[in-house]
Structure formats: C-alpha cells, structure tokens
N, CA, C and O atoms as a printed pandas DataFrame, in Angstrom:
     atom_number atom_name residue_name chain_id  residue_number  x_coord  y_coord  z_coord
0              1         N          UNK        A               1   47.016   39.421  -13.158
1              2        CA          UNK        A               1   46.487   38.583  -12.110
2              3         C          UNK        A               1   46.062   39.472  -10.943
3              4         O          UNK        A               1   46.842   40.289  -10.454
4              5         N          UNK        A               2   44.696   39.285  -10.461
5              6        CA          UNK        A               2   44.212   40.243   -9.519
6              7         C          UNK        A               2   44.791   39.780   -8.093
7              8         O          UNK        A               2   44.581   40.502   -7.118
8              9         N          UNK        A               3   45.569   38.503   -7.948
9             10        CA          UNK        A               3   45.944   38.253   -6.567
10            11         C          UNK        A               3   47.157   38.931   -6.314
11            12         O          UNK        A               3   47.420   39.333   -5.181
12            13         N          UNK        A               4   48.116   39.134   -7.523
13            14        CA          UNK        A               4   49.333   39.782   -7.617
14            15         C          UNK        A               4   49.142   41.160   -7.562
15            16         O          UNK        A               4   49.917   41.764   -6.821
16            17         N          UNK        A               5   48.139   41.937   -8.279
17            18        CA          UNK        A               5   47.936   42.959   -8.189
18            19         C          UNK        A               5   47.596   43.913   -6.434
19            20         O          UNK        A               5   48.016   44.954   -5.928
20            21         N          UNK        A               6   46.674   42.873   -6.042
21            22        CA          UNK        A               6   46.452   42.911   -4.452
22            23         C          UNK        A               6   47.614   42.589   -3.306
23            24         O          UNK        A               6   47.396   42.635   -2.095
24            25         N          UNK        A               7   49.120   42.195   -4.031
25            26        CA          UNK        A               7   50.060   41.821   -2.565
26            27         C          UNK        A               7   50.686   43.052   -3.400
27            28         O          UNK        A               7   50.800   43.968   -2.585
28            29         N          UNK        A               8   51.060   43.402   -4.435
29            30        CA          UNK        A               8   52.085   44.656   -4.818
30            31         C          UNK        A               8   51.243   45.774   -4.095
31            32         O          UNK        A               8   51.866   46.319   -3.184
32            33         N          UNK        A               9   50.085   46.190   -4.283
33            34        CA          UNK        A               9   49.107   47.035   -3.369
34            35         C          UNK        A               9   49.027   47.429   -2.229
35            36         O          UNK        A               9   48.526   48.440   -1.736
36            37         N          UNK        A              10   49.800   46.168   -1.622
37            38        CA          UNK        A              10   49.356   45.951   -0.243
38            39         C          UNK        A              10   50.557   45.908    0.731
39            40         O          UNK        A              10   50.564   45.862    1.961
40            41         N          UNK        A              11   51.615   45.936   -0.202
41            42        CA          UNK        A              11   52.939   45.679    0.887
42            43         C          UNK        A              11   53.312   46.938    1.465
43            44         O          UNK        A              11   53.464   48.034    0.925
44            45         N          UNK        A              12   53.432   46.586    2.653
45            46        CA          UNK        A              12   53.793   47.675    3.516
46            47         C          UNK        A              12   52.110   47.965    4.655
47            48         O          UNK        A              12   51.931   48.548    5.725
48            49         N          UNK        A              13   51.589   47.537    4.120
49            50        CA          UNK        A              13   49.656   47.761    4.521
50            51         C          UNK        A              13   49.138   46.402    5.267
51            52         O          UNK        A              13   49.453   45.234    5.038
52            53         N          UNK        A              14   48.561   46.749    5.889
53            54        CA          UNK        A              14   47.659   45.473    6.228
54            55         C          UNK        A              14   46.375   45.367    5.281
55            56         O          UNK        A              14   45.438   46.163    5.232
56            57         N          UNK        A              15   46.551   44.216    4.554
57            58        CA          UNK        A              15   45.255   43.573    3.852
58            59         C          UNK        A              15   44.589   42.769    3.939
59            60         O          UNK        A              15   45.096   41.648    3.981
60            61         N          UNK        A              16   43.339   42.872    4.002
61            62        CA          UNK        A              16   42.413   41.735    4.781
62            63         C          UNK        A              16   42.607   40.789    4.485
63            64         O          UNK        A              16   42.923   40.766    3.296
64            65         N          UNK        A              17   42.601   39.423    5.150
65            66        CA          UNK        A              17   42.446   38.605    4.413
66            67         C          UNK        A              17   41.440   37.973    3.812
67            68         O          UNK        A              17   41.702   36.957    3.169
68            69         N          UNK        A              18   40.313   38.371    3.889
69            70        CA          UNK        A              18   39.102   38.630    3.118
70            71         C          UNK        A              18   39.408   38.505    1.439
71            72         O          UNK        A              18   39.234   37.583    0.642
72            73         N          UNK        A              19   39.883   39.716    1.317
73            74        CA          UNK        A              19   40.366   40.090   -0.049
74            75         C          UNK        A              19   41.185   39.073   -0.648
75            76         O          UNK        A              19   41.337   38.948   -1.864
76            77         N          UNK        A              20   41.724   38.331    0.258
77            78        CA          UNK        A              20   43.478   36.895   -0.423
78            79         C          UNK        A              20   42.391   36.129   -1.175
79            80         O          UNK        A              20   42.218   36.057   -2.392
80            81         N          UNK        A              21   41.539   35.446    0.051
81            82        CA          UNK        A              21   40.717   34.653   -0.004
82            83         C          UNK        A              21   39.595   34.969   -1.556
83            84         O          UNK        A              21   39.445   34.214   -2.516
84            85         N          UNK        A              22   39.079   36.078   -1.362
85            86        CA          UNK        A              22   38.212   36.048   -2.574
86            87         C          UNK        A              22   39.634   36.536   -3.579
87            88         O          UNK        A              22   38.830   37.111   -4.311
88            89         N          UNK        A              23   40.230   36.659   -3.875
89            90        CA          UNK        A              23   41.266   36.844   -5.035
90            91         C          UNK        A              23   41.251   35.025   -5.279
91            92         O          UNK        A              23   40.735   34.448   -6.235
92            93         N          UNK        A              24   41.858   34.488   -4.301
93            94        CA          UNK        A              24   42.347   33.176   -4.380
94            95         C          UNK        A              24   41.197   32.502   -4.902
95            96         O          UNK        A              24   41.445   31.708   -5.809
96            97         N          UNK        A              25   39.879   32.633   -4.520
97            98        CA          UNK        A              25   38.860   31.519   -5.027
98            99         C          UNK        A              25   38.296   32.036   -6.245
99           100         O          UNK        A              25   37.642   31.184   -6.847
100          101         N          UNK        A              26   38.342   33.111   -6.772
101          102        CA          UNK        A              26   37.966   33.929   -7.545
102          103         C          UNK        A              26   39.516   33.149   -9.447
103          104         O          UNK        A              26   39.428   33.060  -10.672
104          105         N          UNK        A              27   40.266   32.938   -8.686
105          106        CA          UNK        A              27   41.361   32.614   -9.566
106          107         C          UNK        A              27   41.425   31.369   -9.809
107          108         O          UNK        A              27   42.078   30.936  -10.758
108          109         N          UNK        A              28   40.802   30.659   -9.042
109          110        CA          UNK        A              28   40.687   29.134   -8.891
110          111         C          UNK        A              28   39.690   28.931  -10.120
111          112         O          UNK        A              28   40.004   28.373  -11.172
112          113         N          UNK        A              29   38.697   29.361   -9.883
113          114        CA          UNK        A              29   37.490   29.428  -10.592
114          115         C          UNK        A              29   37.255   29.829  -11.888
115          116         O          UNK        A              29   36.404   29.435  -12.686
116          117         N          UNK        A              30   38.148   30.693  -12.001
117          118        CA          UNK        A              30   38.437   31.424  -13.337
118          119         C          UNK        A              30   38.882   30.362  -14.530
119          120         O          UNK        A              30   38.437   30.196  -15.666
120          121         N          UNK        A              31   39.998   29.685  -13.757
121          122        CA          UNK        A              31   41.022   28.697  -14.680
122          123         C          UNK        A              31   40.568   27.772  -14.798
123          124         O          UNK        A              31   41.050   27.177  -15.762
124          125         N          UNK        A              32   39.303   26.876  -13.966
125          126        CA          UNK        A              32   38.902   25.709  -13.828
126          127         C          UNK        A              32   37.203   25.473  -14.443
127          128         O          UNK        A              32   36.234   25.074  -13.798
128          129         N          UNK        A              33   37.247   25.738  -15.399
129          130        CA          UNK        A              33   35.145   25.967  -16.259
130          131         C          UNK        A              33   34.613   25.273  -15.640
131          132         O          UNK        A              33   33.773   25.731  -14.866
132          133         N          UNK        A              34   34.865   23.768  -15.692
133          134        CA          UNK        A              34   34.193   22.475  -14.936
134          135         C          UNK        A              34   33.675   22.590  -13.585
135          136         O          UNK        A              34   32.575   22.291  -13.120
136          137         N          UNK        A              35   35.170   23.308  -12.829
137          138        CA          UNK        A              35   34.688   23.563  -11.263
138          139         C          UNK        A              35   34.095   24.723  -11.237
139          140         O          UNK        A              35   33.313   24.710  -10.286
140          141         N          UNK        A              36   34.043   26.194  -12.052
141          142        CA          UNK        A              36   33.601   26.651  -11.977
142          143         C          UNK        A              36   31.855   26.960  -12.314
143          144         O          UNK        A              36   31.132   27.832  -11.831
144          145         N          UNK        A              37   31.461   25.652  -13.541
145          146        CA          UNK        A              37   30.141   25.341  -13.531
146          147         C          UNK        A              37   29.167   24.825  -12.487
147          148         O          UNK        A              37   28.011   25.080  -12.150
148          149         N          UNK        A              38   30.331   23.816  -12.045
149          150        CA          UNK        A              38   30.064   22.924  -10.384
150          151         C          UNK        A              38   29.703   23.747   -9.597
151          152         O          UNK        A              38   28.576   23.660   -9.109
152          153         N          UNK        A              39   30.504   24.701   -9.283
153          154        CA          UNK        A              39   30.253   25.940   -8.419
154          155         C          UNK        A              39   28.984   26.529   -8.339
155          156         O          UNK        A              39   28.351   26.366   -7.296
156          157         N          UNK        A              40   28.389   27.334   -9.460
157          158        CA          UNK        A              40   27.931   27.619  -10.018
158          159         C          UNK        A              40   25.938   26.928   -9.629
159          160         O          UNK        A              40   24.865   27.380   -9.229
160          161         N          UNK        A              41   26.459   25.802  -10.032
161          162        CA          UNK        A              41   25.119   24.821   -9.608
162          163         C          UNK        A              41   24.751   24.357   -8.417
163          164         O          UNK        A              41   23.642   24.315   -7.886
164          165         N          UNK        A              42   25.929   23.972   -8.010
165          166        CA          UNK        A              42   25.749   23.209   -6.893
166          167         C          UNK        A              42   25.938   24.215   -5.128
167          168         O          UNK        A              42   25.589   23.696   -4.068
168          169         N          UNK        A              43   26.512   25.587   -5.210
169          170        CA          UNK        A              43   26.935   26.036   -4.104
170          171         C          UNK        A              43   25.415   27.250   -4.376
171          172         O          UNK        A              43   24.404   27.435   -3.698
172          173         N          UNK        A              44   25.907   27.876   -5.695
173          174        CA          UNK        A              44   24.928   29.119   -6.008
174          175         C          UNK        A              44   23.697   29.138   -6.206
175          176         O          UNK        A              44   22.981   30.112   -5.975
176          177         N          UNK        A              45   23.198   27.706   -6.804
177          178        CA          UNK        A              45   22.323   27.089   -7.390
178          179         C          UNK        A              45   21.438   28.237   -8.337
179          180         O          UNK        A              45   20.359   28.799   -8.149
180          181         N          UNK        A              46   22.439   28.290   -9.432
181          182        CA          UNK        A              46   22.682   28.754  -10.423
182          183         C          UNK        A              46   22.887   28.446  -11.831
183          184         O          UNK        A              46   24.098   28.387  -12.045
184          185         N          UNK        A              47   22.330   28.267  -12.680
185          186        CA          UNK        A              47   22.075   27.759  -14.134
186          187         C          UNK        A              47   22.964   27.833  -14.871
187          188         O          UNK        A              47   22.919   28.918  -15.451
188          189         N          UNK        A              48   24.247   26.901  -15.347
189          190        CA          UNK        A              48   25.804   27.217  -15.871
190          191         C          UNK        A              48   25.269   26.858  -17.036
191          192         O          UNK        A              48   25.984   26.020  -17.586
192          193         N          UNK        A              49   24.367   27.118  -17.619
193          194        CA          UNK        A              49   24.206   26.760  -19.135
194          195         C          UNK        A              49   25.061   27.193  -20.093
195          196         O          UNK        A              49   25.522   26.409  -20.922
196          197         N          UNK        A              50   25.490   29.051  -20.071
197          198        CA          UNK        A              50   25.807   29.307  -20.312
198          199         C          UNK        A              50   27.081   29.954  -19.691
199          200         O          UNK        A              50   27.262   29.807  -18.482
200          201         N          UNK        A              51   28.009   30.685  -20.463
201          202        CA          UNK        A              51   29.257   31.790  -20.180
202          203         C          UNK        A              51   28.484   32.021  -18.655
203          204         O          UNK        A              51   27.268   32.078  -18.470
204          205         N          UNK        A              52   29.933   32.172  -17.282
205          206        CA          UNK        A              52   29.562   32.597  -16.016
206          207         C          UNK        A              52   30.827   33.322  -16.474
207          208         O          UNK        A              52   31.745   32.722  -17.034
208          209         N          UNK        A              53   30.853   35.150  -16.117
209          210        CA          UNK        A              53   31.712   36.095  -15.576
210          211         C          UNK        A              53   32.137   35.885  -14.205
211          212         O          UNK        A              53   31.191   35.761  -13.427
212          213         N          UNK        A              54   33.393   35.804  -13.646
213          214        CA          UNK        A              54   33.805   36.279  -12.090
214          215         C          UNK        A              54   34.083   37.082  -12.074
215          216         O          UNK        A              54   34.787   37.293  -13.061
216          217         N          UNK        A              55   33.953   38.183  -11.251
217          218        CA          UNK        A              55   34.361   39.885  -11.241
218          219         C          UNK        A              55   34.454   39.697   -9.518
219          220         O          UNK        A              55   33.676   38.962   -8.910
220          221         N          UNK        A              56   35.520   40.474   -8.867
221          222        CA          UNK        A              56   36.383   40.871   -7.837
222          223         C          UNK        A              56   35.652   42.240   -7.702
223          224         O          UNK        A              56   35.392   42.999   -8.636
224          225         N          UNK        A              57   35.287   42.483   -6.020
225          226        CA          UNK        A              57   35.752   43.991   -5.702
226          227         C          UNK        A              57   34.537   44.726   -7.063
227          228         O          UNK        A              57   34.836   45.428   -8.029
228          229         N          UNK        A              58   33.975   44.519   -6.886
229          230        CA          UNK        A              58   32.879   45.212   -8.047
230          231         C          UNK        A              58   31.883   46.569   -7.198
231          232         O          UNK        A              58   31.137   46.453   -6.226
232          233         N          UNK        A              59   32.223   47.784   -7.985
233          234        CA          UNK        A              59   31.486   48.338   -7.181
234          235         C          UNK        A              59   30.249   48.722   -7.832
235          236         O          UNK        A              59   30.320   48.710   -9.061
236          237         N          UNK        A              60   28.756   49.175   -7.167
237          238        CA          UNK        A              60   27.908   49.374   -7.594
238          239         C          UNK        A              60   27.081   50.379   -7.163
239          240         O          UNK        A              60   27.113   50.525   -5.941
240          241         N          UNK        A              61   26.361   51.110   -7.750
241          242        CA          UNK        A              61   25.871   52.526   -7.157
242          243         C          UNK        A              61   24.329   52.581   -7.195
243          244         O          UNK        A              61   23.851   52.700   -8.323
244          245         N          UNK        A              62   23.368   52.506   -6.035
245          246        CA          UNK        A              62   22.315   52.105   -6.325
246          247         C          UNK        A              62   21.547   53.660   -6.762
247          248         O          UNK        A              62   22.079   54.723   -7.082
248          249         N          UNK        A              63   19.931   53.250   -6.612
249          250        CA          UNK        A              63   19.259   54.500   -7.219
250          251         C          UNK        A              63   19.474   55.472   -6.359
251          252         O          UNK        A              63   19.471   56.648   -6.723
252          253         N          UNK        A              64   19.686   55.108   -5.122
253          254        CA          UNK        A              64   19.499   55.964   -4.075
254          255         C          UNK        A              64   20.691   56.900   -3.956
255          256         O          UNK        A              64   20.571   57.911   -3.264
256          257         N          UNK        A              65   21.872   56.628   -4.604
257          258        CA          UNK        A              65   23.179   56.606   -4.985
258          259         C          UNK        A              65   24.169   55.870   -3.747
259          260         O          UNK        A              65   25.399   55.863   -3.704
260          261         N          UNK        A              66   23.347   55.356   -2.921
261          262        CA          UNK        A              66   24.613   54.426   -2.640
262          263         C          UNK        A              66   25.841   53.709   -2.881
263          264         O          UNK        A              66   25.576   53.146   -3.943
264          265         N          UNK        A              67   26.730   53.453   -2.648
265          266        CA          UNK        A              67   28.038   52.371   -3.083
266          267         C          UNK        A              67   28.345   51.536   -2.432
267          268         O          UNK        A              67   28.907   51.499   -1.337
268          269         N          UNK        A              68   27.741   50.316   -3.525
269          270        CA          UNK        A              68   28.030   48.907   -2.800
270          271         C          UNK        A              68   29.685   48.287   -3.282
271          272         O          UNK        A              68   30.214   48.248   -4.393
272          273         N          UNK        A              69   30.055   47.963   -2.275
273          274        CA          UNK        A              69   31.440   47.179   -3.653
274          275         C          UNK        A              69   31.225   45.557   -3.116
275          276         O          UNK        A              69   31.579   45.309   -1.963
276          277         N          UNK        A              70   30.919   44.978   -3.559
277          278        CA          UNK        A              70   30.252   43.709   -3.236
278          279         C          UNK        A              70   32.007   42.311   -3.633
279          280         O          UNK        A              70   32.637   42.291   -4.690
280          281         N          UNK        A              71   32.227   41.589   -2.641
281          282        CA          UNK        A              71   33.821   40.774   -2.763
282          283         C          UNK        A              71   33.629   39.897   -4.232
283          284         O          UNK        A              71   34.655   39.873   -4.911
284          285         N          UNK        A              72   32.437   39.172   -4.807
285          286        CA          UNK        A              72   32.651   38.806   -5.714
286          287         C          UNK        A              72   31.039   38.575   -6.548
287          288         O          UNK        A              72   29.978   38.274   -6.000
288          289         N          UNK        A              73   31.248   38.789   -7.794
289          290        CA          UNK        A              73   29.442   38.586   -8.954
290          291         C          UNK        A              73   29.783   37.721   -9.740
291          292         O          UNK        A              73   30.767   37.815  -10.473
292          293         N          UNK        A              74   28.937   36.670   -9.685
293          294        CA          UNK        A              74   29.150   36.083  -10.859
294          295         C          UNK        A              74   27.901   36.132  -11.665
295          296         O          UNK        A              74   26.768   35.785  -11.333
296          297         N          UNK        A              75   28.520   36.855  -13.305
297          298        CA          UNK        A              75   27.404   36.953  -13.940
298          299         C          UNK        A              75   27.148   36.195  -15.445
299          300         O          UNK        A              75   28.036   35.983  -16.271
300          301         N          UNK        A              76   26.245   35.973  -15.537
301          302        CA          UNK        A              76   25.650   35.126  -17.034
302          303         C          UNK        A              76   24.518   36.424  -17.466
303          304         O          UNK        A              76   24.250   37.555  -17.061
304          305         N          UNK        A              77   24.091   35.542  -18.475
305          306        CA          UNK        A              77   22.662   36.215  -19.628
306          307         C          UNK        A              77   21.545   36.424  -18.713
307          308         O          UNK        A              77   20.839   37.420  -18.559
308          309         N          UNK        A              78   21.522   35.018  -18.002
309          310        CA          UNK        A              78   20.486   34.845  -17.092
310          311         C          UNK        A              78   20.394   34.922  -15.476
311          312         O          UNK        A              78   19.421   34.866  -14.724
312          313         N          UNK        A              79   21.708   35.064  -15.244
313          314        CA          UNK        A              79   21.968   35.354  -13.765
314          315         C          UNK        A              79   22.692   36.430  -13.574
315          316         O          UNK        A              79   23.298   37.017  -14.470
316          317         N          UNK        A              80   22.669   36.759  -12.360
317          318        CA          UNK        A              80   23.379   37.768  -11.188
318          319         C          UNK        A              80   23.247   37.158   -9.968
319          320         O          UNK        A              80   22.190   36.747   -9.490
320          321         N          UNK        A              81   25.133   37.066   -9.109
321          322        CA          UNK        A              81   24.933   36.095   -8.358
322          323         C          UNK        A              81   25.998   37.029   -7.415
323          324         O          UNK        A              81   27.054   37.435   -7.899
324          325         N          UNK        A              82   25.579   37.338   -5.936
325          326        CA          UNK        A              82   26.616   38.322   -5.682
326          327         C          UNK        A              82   27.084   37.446   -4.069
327          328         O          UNK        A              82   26.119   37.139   -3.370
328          329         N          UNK        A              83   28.379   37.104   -3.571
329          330        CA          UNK        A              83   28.686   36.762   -2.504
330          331         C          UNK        A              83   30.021   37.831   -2.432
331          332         O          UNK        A              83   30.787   38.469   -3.155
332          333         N          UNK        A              84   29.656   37.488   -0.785
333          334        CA          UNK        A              84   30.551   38.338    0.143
334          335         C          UNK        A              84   31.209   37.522    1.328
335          336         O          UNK        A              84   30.657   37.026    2.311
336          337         N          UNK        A              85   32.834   37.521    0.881
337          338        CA          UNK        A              85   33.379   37.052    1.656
338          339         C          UNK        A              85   33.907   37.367    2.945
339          340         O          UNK        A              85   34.742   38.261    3.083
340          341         N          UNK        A              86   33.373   36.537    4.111
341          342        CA          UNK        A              86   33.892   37.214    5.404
342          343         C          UNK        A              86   34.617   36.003    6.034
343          344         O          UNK        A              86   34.319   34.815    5.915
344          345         N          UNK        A              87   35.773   36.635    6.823
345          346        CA          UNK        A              87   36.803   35.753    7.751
346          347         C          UNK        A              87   36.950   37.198    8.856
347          348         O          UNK        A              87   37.194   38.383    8.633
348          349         N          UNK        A              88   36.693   36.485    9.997
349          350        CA          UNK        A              88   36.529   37.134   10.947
350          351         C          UNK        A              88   36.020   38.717   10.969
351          352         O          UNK        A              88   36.740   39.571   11.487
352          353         N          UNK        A              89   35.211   38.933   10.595
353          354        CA          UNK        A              89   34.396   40.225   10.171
354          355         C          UNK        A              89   33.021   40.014   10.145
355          356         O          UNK        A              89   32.670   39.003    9.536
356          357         N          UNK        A              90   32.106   40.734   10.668
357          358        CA          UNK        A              90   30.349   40.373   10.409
358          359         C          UNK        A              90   30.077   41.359    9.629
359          360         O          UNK        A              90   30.800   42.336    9.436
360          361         N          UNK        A              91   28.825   41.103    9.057
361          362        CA          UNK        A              91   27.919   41.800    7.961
362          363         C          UNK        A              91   27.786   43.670    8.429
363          364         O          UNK        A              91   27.366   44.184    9.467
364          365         N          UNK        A              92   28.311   44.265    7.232
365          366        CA          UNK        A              92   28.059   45.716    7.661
366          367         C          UNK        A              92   26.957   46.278    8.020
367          368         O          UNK        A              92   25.967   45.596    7.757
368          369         N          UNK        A              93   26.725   47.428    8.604
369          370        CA          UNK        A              93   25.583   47.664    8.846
370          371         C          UNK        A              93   23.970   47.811    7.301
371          372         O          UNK        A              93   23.761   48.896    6.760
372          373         N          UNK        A              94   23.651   47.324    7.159
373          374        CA          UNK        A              94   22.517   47.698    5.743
374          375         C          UNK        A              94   23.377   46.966    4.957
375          376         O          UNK        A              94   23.611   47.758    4.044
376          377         N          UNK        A              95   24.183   45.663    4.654
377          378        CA          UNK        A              95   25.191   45.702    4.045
378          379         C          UNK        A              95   23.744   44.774    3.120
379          380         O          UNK        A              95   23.071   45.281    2.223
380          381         N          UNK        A              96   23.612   43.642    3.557
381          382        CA          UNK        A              96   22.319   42.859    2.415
382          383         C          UNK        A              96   21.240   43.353    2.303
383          384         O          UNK        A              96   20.499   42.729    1.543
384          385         N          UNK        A              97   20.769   44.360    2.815
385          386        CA          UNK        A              97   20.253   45.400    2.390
386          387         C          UNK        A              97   20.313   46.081    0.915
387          388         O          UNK        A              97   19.398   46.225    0.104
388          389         N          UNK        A              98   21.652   46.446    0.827
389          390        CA          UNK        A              98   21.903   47.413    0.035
390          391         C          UNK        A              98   22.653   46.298   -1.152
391          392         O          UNK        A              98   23.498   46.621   -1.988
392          393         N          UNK        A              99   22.179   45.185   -0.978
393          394        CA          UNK        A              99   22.818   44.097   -2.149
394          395         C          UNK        A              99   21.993   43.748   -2.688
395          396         O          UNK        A              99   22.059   43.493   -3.891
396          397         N          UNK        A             100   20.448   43.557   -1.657
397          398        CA          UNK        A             100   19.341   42.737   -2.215
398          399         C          UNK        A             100   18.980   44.235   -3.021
399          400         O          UNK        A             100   18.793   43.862   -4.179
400          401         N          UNK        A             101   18.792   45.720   -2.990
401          402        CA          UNK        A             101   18.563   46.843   -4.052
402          403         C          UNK        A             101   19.178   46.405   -4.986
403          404         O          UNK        A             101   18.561   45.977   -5.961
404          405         N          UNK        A             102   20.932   46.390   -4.928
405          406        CA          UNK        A             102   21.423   45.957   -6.198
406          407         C          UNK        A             102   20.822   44.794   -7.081
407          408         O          UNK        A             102   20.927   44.915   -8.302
408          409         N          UNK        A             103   20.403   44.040   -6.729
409          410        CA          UNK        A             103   20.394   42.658   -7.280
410          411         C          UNK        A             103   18.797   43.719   -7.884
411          412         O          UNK        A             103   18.876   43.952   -9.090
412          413         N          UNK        A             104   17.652   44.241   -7.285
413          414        CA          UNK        A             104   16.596   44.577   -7.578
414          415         C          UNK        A             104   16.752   45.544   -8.809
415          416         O          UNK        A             104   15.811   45.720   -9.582
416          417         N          UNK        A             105   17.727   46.042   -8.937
417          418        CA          UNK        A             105   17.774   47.495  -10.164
418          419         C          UNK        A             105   18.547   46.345  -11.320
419          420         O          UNK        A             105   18.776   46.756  -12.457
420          421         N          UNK        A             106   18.738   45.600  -11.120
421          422        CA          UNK        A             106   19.840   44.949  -12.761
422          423         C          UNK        A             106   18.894   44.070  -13.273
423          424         O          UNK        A             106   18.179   43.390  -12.538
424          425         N          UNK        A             107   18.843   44.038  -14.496
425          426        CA          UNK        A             107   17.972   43.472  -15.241
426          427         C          UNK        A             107   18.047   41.618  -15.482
427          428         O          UNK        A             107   17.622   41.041  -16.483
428          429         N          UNK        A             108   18.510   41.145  -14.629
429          430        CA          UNK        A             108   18.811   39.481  -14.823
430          431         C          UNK        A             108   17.869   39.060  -14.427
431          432         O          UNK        A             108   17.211   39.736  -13.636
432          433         N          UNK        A             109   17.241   37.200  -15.001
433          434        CA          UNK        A             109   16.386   36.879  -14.397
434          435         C          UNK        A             109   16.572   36.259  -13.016
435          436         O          UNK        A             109   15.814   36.240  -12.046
436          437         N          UNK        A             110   17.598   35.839  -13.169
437          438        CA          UNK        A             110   17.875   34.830  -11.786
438          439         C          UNK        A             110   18.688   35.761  -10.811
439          440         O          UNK        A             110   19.859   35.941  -11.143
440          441         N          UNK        A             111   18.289   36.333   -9.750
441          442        CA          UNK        A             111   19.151   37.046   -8.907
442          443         C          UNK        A             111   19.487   36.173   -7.858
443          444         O          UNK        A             111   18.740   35.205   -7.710
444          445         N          UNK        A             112   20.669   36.326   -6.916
445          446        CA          UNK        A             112   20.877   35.372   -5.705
446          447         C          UNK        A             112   21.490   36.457   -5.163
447          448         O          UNK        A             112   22.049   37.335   -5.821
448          449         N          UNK        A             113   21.372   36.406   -3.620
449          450        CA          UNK        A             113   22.601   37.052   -2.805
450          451         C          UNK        A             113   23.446   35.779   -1.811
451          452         O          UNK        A             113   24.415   36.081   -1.116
C-alpha cells in the first residue's frame, strides 16, 4: 500500500500533505472501478472504455532531460492523463510547462493536463 509506505517513510519528517492526499485519492480509486471510471469521465473527461492505470509520484524525463515527477497519471491505450495535487502550495516555476512536453513526447491519443 503506497499510503503505508509514505507514513513508515515519513515518520520522524515532515510530509506534505499533498502527498496523504494524492496517496489517499489515488487508493480510493484504485479499489473502486465504477468510481474510478466516473472519475475518469466526468472530472478528466476521459474515455473509461477501457483498463485506466493510477500511478503515484511518477517520474518523467523529458527530451531536454528534464525531471518531471508529476503527483498522479492516469493511463489507458488511449489516454494520458496527468494531475497535480496542491494544498497550500502554488504551481512550480515551468511546472505545466514541463508537463504539457511530457504529455507532447508519449505516444497516447488523448492527452490532458
């Protein structure tokens, strides 16, 4: 479990709560297909036809060799869908910048940021 994995990690540390939060909705989603199709359509507006992957903490290295680690992707055949969770924190500097490259180098048809 990646939420368990993140408080054994973390004790003794301050951990964002950024990270609880996408662990927590990320786990929700995982266990629940229905809500996670719902999701999927209705928030991402995103095509659940098929299999949706949730992946945590994903990092990605663009051409330029940048490193994105983006809070959560959800991916299908036909999509790539990348959100970033913020609680009290604003957007890094080049941060959708360097997401909308990612989304541009992967071969899916449907990209979203």
């Amino acid at each position: 479990n990646d939420l368990l994995s993140l408080y054994k990690k973390s004790r003794g540390s301050n951990t964002p709560t950024e990270d609880y939060c996408t662990e927590c909705l990320a786990g929700i989603l995982r266990s629940n297909t229905e809500l996670l199709n719902e999701f999927a359509e209705t928030v991402l507006k995103i095509d659940n036809s098929g299999k949706i992957n949730v992946f945590t903490q994903r990092s990605y290295r663009t051409i330029d060799g940048d490193l994105g680690i983006v809070d959560m992707v959800f991916e299908s055949n036909s999509a790539l869908c990348l959100l970033e969770m913020k609680v009290e924190s604003g957007e890094g500097a080049g941060q959708l910048e360097k997401y909308q490259q990612i989304l541009n180098e992967r071969p899916q048809n449907g990209r979203k940021m």
